[in-house]
N, C-alpha and C positions, 0 to 999 in steps of 0.2 A: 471517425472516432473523436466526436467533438469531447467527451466528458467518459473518463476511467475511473471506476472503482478500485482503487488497493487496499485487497484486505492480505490478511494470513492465516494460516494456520496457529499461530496465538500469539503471544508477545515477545516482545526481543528476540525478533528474528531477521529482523532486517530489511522491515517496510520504508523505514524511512530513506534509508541508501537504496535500495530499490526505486523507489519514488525520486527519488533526486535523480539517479541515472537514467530513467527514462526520460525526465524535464531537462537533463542535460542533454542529451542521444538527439534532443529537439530546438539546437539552437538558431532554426530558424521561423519554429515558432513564438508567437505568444503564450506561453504557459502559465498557468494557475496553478498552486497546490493550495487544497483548503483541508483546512483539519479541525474537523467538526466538534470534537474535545480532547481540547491536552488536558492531562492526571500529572499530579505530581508534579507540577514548580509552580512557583510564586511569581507573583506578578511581573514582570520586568525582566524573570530569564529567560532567552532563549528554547524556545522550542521546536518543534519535529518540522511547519513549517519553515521557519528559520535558517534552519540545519539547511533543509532542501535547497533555499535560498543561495548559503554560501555555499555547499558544492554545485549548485549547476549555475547559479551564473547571473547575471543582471537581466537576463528577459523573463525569468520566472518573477511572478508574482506571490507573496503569500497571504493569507487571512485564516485566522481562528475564529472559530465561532463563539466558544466558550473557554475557561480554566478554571480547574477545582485543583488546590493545594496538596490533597492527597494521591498517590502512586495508587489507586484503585479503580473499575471499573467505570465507567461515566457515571451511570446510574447513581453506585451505590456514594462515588465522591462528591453528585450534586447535592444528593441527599443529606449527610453528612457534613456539608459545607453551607447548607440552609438556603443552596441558590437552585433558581429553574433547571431543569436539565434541558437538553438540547431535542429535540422532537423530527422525526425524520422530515415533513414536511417545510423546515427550517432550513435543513441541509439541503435539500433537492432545490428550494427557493435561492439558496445564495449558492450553489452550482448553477443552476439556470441563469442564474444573473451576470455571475463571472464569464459564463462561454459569449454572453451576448458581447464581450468585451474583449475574449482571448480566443486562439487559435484549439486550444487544449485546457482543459480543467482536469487537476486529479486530484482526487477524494481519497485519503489518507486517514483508513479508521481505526480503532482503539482495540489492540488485541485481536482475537479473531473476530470470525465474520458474526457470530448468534452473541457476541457477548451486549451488553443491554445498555440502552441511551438512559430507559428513563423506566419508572416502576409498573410503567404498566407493559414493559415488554418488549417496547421497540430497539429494533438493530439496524447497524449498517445496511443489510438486507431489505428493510425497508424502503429503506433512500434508495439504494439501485433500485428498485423494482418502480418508484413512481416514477422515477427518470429515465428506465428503460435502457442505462446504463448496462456496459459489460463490464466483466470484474476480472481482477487481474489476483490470484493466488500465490503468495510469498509464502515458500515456505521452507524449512530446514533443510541440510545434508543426510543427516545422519541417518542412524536406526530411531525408527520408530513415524519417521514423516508419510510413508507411503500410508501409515492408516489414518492419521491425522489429515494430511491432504483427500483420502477418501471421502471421510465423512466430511469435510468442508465440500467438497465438490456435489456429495449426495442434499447435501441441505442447497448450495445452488440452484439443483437439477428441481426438489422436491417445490420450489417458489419458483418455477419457470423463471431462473435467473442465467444470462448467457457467463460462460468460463472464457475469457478472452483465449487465455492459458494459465501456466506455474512457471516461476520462477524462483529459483536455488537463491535465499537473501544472502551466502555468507559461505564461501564456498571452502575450504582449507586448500592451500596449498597444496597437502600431499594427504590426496581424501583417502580414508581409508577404503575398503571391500567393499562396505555397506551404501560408503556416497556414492563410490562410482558404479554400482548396480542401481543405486535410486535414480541415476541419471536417465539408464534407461526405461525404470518400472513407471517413474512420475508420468510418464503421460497418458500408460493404459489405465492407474487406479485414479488418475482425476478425467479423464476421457478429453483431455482438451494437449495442446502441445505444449513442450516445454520450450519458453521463449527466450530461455538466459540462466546463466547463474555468474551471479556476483559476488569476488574473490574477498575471502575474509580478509577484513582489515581495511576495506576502501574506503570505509566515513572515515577514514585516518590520515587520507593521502591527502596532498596538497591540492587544492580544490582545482589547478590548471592542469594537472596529472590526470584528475578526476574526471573532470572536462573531456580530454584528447580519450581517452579510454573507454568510456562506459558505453561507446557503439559498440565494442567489441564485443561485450558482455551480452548484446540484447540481440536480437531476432531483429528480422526487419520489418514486424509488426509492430514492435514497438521502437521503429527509429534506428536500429543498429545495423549491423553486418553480418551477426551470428547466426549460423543456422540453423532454421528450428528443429528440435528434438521430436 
């Protein structure tokens, strides 16, 4: 597993601490996070590479490809912002490039997996599919993720895209009915295993806290201890 896909089932759900605790889970590799468009900050702040950055640690690397100002779509923020958008062939080029240099690359995309780079349509899905990439699915606790994980997994399956698995981005302390029956549903309605869930609040914790723990959270597919669902 030279180069991971993280997507999710939509936004703010927990890709990014996801993606940090598996480049953490992996401090003895080289890791790469590359995040093909950040939406929504300005130049100079801090973003979702970044983040990744200070929770997992000095061996991850990060690179952006592009940023547009506004909290929208890639697509519709290049547009809007009078700049090129980012084109899957772009992403899979500077993935290819980073692995030739790192142990691990992970591809860290915007929203879910069908949401759009550029006007004429292309997605994340894209870029896995020219790189041959498996993808990894983040996606909520609550009610309502087993259909949302569905359809993310059926649009997968319909682009001969491999499901690494799903992973819980954000898990509550004290899940209610419906989480902890998604624990067990999430892996018959995405057809792939459940690899982790990671406890809400941990982009929060102290990045050496963060470090020592987030094996525990993961599967030993992606570097942890937990075992898979």
């Amino acid at each position: 597993m030279t180069i991971l896909v993280v997507t999710g089932t939509g936004t703010e759900i927990g890709k990014t601490v996801v993606t940090a605790a598996v480049a953490a889970a992996r401090p003895d590799l080289r890791v790469a996070v590359l995040k093909p468009a950040q939406t929504g900050l300005a130049p100079g702040e801090p973003g979702d590479a970044a983040e990744v950055v200070r929770l997992a640690g000095g061996h991850v690397t990060a690179v952006e490809l592009a940023r547009f100002p506004e909290p929208l779509a890639p697509a519709t923020a290049a547009r809007r912002a009078g700049l090129p958008p980012v084109r899957p062939h772009e992403i899979a080029d500077a993935a290819q490039k980073l692995a030739t240099e790192h142990d691990l690359v992970l591809i860290e995309g915007a929203g879910g997996l069908l949401v759009r780079f550029d006007d004429e349509g292309a997605t994340l899905a894209d870029a896995a599919r020219l790189l041959d990439a498996p993808v990894l699915v983040v996606t909520p606790a609550g009610l309502g993720t087993l259909n949302t994980t569905a359809l993310t997994s059926e649009a997968l399956r319909a682009r001969a895209l491999g499901c690494l698995g799903v992973v819980v981005g954000s898990m509550p302390a004290e899940p209610d009915l419906a989480a902890r029956c998604n624990l067990a549903d999430l892996p018959v309605v995405a057809g792939a295993p459940l690899l982790g869930a990671v406890p809400a609040g941990a982009g929060a914790m102290d990045p050496a806290d963060f470090r020592v723990r987030a094996r525990s959270w993961l599967a030993a597919e992606l570097g942890g201890n937990r075992p898979a669902g």
